[in-house]
C-alpha positions in Angstrom: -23.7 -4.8 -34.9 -25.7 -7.5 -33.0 -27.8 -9.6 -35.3 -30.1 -11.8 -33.5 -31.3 -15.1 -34.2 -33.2 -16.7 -36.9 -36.4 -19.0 -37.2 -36.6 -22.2 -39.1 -40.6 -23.0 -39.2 -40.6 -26.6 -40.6 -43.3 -29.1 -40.7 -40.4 -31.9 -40.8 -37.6 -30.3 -39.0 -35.4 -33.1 -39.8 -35.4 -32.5 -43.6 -34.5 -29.2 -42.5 -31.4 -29.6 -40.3 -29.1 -28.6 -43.3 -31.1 -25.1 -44.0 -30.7 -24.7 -39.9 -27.1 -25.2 -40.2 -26.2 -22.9 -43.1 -28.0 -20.3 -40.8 -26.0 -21.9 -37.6 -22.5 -20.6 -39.6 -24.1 -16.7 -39.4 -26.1 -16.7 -36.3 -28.3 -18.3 -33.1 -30.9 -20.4 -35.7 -34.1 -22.0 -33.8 -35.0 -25.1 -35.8 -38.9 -25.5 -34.8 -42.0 -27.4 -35.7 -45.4 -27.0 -36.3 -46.2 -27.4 -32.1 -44.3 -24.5 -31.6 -45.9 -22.0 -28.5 -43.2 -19.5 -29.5 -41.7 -18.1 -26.0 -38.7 -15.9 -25.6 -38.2 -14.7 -29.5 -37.5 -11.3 -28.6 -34.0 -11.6 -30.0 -35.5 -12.8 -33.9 -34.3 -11.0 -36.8 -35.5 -13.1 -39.7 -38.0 -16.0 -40.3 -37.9 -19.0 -42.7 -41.0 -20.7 -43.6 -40.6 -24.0 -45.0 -44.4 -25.7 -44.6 -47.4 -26.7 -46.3 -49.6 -24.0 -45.8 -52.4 -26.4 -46.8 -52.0 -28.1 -43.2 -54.4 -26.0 -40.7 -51.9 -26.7 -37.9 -49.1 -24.9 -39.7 -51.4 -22.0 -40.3 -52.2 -21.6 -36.9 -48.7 -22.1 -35.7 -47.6 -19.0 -38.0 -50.0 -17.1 -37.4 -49.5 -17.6 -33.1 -45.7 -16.3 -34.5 -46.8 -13.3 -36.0 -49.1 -12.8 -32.8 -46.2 -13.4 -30.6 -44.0 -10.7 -32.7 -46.6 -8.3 -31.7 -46.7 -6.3 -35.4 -43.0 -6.5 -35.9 -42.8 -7.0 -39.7 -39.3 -9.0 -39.8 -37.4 -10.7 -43.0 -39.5 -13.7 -43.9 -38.8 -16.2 -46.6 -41.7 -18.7 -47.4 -40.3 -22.0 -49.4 -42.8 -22.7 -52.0 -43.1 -25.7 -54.4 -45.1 -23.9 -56.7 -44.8 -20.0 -57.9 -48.6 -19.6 -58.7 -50.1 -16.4 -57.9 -52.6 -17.7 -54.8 -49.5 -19.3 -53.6 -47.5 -16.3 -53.2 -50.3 -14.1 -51.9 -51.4 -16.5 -49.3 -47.7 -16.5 -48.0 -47.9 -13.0 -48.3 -51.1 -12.6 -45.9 -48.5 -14.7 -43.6 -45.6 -12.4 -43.3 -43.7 -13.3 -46.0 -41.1 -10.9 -47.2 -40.0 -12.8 -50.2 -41.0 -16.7 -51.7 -38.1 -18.8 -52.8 -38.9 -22.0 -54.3 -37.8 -25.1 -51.9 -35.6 -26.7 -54.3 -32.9 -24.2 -53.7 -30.0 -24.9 -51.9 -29.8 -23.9 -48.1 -26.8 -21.4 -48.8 -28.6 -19.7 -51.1 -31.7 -19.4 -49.2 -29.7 -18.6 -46.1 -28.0 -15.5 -48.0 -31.5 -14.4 -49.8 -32.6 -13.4 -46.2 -29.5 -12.0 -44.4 -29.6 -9.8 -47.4 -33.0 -8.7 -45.9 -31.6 -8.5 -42.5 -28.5 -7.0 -43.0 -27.9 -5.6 -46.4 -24.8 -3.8 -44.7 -22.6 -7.0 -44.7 -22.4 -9.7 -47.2 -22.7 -13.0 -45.7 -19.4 -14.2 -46.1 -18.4 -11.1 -43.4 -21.1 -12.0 -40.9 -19.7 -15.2 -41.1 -16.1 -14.8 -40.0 -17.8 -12.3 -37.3 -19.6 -15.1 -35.8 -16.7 -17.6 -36.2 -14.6 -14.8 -34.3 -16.8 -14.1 -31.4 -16.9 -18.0 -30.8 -13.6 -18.7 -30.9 -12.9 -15.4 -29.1 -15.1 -17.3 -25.9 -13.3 -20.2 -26.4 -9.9 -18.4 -25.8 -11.3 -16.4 -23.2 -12.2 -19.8 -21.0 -9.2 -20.7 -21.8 -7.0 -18.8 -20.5 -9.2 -18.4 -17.2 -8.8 -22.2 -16.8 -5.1 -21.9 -17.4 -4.4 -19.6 -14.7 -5.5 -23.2 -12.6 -2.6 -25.5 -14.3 -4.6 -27.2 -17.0 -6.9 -26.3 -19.5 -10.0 -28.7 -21.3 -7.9 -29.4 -24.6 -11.7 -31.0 -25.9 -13.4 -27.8 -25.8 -10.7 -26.1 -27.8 -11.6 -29.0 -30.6 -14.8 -26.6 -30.9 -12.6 -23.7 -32.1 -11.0 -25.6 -35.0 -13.8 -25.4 -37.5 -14.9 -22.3 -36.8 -11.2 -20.8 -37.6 -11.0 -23.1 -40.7 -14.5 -22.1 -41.7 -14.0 -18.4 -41.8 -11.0 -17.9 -43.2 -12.2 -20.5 -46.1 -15.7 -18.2 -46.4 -14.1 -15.0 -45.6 -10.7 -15.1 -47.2 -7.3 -14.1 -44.7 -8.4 -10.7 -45.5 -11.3 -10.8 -43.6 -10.3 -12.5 -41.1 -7.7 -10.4 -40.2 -9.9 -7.0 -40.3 -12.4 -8.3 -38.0 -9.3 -9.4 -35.4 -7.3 -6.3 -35.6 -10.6 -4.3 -34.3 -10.1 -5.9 -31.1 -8.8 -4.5 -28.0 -6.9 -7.1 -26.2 -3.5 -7.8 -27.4 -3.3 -11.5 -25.9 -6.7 -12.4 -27.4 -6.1 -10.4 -30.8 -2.8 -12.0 -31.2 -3.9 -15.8 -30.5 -6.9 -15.1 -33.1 -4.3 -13.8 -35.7 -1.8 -16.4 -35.7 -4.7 -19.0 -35.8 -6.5 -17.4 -38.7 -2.6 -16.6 -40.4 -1.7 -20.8 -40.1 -5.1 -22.4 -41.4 -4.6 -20.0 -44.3 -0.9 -20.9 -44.5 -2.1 -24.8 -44.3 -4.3 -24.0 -46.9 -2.1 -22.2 -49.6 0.5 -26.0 -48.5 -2.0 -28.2 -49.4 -1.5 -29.7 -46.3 -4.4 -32.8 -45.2 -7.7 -31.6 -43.3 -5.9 -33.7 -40.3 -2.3 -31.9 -40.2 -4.5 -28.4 -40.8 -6.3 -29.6 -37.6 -3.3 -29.9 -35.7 -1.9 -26.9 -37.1 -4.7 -24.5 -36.0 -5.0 -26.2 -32.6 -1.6 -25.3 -31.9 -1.9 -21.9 -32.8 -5.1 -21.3 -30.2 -2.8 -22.8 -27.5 0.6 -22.0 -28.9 0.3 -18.6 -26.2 -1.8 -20.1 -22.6 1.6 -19.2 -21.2 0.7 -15.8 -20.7 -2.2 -16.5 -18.4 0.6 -17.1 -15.7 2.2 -13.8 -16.6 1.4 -11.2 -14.4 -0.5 -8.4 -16.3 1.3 -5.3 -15.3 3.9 -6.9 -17.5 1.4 -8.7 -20.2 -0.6 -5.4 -20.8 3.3 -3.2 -20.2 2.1 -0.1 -22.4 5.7 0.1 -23.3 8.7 -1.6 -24.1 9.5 -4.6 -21.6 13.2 -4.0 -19.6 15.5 -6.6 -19.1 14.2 -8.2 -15.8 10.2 -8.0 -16.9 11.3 -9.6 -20.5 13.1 -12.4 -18.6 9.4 -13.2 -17.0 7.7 -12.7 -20.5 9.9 -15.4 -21.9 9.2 -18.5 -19.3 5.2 -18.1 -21.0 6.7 -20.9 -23.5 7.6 -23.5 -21.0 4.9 -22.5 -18.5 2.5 -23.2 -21.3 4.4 -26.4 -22.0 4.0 -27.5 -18.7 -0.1 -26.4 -18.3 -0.7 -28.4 -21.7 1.0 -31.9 -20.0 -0.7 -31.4 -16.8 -4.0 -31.4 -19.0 -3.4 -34.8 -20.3 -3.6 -35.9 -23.9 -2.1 -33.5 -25.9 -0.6 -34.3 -28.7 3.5 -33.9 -29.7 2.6 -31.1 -32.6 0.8 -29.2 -29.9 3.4 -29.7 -27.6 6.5 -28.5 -29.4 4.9 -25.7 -31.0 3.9 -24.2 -27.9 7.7 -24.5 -25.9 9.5 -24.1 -29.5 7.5 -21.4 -31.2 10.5 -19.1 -29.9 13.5 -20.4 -31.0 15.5 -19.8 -33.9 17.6 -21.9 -36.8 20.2 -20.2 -35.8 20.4 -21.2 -32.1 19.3 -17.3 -30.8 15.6 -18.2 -29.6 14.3 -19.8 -26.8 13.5 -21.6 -24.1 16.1 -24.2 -24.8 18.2 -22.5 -27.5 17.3 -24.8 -30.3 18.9 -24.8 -33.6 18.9 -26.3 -37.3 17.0 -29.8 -37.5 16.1 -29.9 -33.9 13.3 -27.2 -34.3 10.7 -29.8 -36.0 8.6 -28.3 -39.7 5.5 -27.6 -37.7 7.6 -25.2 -35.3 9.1 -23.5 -37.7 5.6 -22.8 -39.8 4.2 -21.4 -36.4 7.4 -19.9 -36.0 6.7 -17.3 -39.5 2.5 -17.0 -38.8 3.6 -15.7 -34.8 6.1 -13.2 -36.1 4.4 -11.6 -38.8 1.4 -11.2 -36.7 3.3 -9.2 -34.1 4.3 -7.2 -36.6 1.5 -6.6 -38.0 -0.6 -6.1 -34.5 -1.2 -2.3 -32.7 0.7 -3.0 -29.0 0.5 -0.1 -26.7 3.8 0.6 -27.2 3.9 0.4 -31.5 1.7 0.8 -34.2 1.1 -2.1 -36.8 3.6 -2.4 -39.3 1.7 -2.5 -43.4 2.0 -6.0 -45.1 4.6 -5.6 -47.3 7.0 -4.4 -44.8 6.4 -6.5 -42.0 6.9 -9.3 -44.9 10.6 -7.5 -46.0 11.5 -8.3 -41.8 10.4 -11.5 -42.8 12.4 -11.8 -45.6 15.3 -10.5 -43.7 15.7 -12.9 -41.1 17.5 -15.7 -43.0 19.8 -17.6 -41.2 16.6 -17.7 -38.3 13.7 -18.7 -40.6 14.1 -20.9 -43.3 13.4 -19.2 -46.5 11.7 -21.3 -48.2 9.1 -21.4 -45.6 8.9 -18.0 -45.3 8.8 -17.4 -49.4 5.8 -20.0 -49.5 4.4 -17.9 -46.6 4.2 -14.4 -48.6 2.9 -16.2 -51.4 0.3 -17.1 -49.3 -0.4 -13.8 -47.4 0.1 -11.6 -50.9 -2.5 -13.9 -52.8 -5.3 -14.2 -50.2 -4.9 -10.5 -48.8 -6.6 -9.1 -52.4 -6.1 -6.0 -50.6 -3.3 -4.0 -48.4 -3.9 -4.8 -44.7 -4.9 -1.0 -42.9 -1.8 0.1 -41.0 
């Protein structure tokens, strides 16, 4: 479910970029000032008030709004310094929905009106929505761009935060539920293994900077496949001999895109030609083994399998948690256990619930 933008009115909207950000993390937010002429709000869903009401030009700028919104009675929180009775009804004759005092933090304030606006979801789940469906862009441009040699590694920066965000708000959990409701394998699987490492960087402790890194690498670890051909990519069966032969050169041929974009860095790198190979020397491209396959590699390594596993393909149906983490479990001698213990830790204490098979 769509749901729209919100309105920050502020007579100082630069003591109010914080309250327009917490709203930025859920939805489109309009930061606006007293001089507003209100075009093209068709899309508004909720409206926060944060002026003096005292001031005849903020009057008159609300009142244009409500004008504007032709009698469409939306969520609308008025700040208020002062909880006496005038105050509130006076906001009230204004459109106000509720009056919050403007001491309160911007999270709270921000989750007072999507309660209004969507008590269906809890904020926490229309933020790891909205984190998806902009990530999900991102990886879409991607791989278009790929298909040409090179991709813009500085526009995937812009997908970091939002996949550390969301599964820090939203737990693995919901991550993963939102994910798996999606259609295309490629895209599903990219989003999975992304939202699968920054929790598995999380649950190590590793540094904001290596977690970074970590999560790039899993949003690029795949742009091979945009140089697959997609009778093989989108196979809705199991891939013979000859067509797995193709499926396998995506590691190098992403390799190759992310040096012809310039600037990539060695984690990135590695993880996208090595993400493949095994401990024991049975993976590929370049039939690695032991210490050769670096600690990042191997940490992708775990997050890329178990999301196969646990991913719908046209030609299986996702496997539940606990058994897709017993194939885990089994592959020692290929994963390094210890790795893969930490890893189920991780998965089995932020999944609070089964994953749906």
């Amino acid at each position: 479910m769509a749901t729209g933008s919100v309105i920050v009115l502020s007579d100082r909207p630069d003591r109010d970029r914080a309250l327009a950000s917490a709203v930025e993390a859920v939805t489109e937010c309009r930061l606006a000032g007293v001089d507003e002429t209100w075009v093209g709000i068709d899309d508004t869903a909720g409206i926060l008030v944060n002026v003096n009401l005292a001031q005849p030009e903020a009057r008159r700028c609300l009142t244009l709004l409500l004008r504007r919104l032709q009698g469409r009675r939306l969520p609308c929180i008025h700040l208020v310094r002062t909880s006496a009775a005038s105050t509130v009804r006076e906001a009230q004759a204004l459109g106000a929905t509720a009056c919050l005092s403007a001491l309160l933090d911007p999270e709270t304030v921000v989750e007072a009106l999507f309660r209004q606006i969507r008590p269906d979801a809890t904020v926490s789940e229309l933020v790891v929505q909205r984190q998806i469906a902009r990530t999900g862009t991102l990886i879409n441009t991607m791989f278009q761009t790929a298909a040409s040699g090179q991709i813009d590694l500085q526009e995937v920066e812009q997908g970091l935060d939002p996949v550390m965000n969301a599964v820090k708000e939203g737990g693995l959990t919901g991550w993963l539920e939102v994910v798996r409701a999606h259609d295309d394998v490629t895209f599903q699987h990219c989003l999975l293994v992304a939202g699968l490492t920054a929790g598995f960087a999380r649950s190590l402790g590793l540094s904001s900077k290596d977690s970074h890194l970590m999560v790039r690498a899993a949003l690029v670890h795949d742009v091979g496949k945009s140089r697959i051909p997609p009778e093989i990519l989108n196979k809705p069966g199991r891939l013979d001999p000859d067509e797995f032969r193709v499926m396998r050169t995506h590691a190098p041929i992403g390799h190759e895109i992310l040096l012809a974009s310039g600037n990539c860095d060695p984690i990135t790198l590695a993880v996208t030609r090595h993400h493949h190979e095994m401990l024991d020397g049975s993976g590929y491209p370049d039939g690695l083994s032991s210490d050769a396959i670096a600690d990042p590699v191997r940490l992708l390594t775990i997050c890329d399998i178990y999301s196969a596993l646990i991913e719908r393909r046209p030609y299986k149906e996702p496997l539940p948690e606990a058994e897709a983490l017993r194939i885990l479990h089994g592959m020692t001698g290929k994963l390094e256990d210890g790795l893969v213990a930490a890893f189920a830790k991780s998965v089995s204490t932020d999944c609070r619930h089964p994953i749906a098979a």
